[in-house]
C-alpha positions in Angstrom: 24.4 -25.6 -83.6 21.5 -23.6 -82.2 20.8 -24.3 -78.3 17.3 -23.7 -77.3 15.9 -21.7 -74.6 14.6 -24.3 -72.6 17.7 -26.4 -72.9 20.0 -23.5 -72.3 18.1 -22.6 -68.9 17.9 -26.4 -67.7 22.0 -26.4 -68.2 22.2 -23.2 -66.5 20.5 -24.8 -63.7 22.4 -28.1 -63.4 25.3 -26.1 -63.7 25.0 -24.2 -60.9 23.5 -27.3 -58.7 26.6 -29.3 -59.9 29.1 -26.0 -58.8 27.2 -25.9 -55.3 27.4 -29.6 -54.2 30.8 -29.6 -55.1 31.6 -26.9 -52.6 29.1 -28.6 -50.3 30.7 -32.0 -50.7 34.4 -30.5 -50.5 33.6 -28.6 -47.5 32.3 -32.1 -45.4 35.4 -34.5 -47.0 37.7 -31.6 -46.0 36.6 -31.3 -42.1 36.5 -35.0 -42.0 39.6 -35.4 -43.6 41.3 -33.1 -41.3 39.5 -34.8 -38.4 39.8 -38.5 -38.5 42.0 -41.2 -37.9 42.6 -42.7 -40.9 42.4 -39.8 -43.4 44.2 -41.9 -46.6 40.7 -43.8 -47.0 38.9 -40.5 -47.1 41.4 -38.7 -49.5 41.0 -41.9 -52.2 37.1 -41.3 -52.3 37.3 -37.6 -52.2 39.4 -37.6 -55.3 37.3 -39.8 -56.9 33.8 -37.6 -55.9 35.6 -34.4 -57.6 36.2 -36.9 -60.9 32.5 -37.2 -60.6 31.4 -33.6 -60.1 33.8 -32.8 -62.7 32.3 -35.2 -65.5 28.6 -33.7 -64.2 29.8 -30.4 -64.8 31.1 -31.6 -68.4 27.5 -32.9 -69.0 25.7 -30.0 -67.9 27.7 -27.3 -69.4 27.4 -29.4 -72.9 23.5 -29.4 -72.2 24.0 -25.2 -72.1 26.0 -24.8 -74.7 27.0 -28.2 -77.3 30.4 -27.4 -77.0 31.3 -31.1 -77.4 30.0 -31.7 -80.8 30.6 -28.0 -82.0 34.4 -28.6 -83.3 35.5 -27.2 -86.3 36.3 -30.5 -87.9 34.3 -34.1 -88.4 37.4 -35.8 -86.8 36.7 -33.1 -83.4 33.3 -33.7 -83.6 32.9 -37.3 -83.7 35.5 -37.3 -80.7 32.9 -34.9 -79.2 30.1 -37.6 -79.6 32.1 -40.2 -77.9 33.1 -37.9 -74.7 28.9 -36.9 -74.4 28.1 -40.3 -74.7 30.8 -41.6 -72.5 30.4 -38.3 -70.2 26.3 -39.3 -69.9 26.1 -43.1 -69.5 28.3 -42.4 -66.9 26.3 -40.0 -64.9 23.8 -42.5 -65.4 25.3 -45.2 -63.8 26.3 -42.6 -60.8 22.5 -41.9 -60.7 21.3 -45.5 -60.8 23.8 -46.3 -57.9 22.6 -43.3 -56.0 18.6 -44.5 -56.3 20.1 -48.1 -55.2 21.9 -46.7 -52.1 18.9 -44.4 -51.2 16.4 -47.4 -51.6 18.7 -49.6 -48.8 17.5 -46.2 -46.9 14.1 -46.8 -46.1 13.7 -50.9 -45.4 13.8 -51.3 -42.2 12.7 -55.4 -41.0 14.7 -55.3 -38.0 12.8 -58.0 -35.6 14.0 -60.5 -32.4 17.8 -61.6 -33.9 20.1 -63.3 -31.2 23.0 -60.8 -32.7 22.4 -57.0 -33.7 25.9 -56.0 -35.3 26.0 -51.9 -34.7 28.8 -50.6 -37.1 31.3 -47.8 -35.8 32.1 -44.9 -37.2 35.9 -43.0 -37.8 35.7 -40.4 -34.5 36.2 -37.2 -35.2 39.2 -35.2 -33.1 38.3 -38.3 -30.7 34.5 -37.3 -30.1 31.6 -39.4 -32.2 30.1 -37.9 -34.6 26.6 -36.9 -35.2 26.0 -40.1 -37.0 27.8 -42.2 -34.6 25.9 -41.1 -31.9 22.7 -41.4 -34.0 24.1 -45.0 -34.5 24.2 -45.5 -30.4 20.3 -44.2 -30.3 19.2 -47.0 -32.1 21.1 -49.4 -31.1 19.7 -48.1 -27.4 16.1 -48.5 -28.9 16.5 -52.1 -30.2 17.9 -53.8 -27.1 15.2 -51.8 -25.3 12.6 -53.3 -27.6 14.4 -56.9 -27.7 16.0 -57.2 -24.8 16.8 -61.0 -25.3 19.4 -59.5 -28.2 22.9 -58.9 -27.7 24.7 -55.6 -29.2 28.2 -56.3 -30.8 29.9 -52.9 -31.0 32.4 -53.3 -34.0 35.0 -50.8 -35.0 38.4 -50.1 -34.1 40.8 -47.4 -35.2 41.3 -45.8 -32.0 42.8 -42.0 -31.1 45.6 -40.9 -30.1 44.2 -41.8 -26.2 43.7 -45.1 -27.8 40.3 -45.4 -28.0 38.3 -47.3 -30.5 34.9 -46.5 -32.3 33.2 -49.9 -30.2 34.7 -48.6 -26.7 33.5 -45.1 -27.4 29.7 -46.8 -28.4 29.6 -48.8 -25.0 30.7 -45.9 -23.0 27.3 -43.9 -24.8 25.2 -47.1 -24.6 26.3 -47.4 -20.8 25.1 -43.9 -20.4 21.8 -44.7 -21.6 21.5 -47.5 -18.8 22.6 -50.6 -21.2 24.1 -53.2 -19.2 27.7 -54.2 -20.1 26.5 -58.4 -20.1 24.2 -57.3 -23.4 27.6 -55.9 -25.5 30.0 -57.5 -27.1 33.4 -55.7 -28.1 35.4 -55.6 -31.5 37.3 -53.4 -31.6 40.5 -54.3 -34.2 38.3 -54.0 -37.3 39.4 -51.2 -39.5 36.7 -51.0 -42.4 32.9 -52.6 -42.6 34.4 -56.1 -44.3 36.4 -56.6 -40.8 33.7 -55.4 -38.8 31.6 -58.4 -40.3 34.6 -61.1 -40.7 35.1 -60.2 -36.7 31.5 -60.2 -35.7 30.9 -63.4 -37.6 33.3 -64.9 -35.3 32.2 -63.8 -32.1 28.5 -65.3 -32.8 29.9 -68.6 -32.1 28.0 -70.5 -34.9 25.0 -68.8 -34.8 25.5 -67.1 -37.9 22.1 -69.0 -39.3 20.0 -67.2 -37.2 18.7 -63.6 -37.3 21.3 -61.1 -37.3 20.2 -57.4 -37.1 22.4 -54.8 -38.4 21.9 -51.4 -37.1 24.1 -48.8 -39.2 23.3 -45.4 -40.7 20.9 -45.2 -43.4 22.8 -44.5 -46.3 25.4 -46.8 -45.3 22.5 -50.0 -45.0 22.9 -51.2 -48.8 26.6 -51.3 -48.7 26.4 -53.0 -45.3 24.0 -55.7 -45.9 26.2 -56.9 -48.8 29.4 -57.2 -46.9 27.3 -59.6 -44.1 26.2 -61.5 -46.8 29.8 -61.7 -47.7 31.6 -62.8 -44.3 28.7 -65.5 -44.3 25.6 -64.1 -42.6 22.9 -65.8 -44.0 20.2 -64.6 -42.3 20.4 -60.8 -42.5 17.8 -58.1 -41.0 18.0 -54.0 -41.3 17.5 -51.6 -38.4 18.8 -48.1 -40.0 19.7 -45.3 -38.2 18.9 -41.8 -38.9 21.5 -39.7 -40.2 22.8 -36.1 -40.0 21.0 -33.9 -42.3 23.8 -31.7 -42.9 26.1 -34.0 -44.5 23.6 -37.1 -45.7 24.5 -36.0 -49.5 28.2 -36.5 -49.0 27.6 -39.8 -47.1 25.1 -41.1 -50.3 28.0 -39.9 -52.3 30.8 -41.9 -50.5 28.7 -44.6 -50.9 28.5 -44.5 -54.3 31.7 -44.3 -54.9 32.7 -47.0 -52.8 29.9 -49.3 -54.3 31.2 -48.6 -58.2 34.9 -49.1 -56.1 33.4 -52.4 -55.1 32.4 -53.5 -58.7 36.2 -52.4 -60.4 38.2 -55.8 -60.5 41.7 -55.4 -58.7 
């Protein structure tokens, strides 16, 4: 089977782009696996993003070379047909998610809401990340701009000095001049369907009117969902900038977790 220039060059180049995220993605998981609390959440998806990068790197070095469909045998070759096909439609799906997750990026409808839910984030070595902290900055903006709202800080897992991801946002928000009357605490949530099953509860049956959730940008999609979920009906988006630096690996997590989400148990 004869491989053509231009489709040799385009695998050469996926490839190597599939070879550097990999080290890119394995160097973020790794410093926040090392770092956070609860690093046996982190592990699961990590070992489930390097499934990913490996099938990409299956698909792309096929596109370079044909080695799938190039056995010495029909038997071989037809097996190779159904591994490309599997190998592709799957990368498609990861690349549909991915657009989907990316899209929850960029609404942002966030008006007056009697609630605004502001997620945590794991700490890292006890400190809040850079996306944490970008978290705090928006939430700072929206009770600024609506000051009628109340903030409920959700997130638990604390440190080893026992604090928790919501006592580590009101200290920052407290910082910024937000008075302690406009937060709420929740702090014995340990993943985003907690943080919402807890915050629904501490809205006292207002969980008809406008709830605003402010998150990080790539984590907005996923977040929405799980509201809708606990039984927030009326749901509006306020995202959150996010840290440059590791924004792929976050849109990756995501992915995972949303395909994760879709698996029956």
């Amino acid at each position: 089977m004869r491989i053509s220039r231009v489709r040799r060059t385009v695998g050469i180049i996926l490839t190597a782009l599939v070879v550097v995220f990999t080290v890119y993605l394995s160097a973020v998981l790794i410093h926040r696996i090392r770092t956070v609390v609860l690093k046996s959440g982190y592990v699961g998806v990590f070992v489930l993003e390097l499934i990913i990068c490996a099938v990409a790197f299956i698909v792309a070095t096929d596109i370079r070379t044909g080695f799938l469909v190039n056995g010495r045998t029909k038997a071989l070759r037809a097996a190779g047909w159904i591994v490309r096909s599997v190998s592709a439609a799957f990368i498609v799906i990861i690349l549909l998610m991915t657009c989907k997750v990316l899209t929850g990026c960029l609404i942002d409808n966030a008006g007056d809401g009697g609630n605004a839910v502001v997620l945590g984030m794991a700490l890292e070595d006890g400190m809040p990340s850079d996306d944490l902290i970008l978290r705090v900055g928006t939430a700072h903006e929206y009770i600024v701009e609506h000051p009628s709202s109340v903030l409920i800080l959700t997130g638990g897992n604390p440190d080893d000095q026992g604090r928790t991801e919501a006592a580590v946002m009101k200290e920052l928000l407290m910082e910024r001049g937000v008075s302690e009357d406009k937060m709420i605490l929740e702090d014995r949530a340990s993943n985003t369907e907690e943080n919402f099953q807890r915050a629904a509860d501490l809205m006292s049956g207002d969980n008809g009117q406008p709830c605003v959730i402010i998150t990080s940008n790539y984590h907005m999609d996923r977040a929405v969902r799980t509201a809708k979920s606990a039984g927030l009906a009326n749901v509006l988006r306020k995202p959150a900038p996010s840290s440059f630096i590791s924004f792929g690996a976050n849109v990756m997590r995501e992915v995972v977790l949303e395909i994760m989400s879709i698996i029956p148990r």
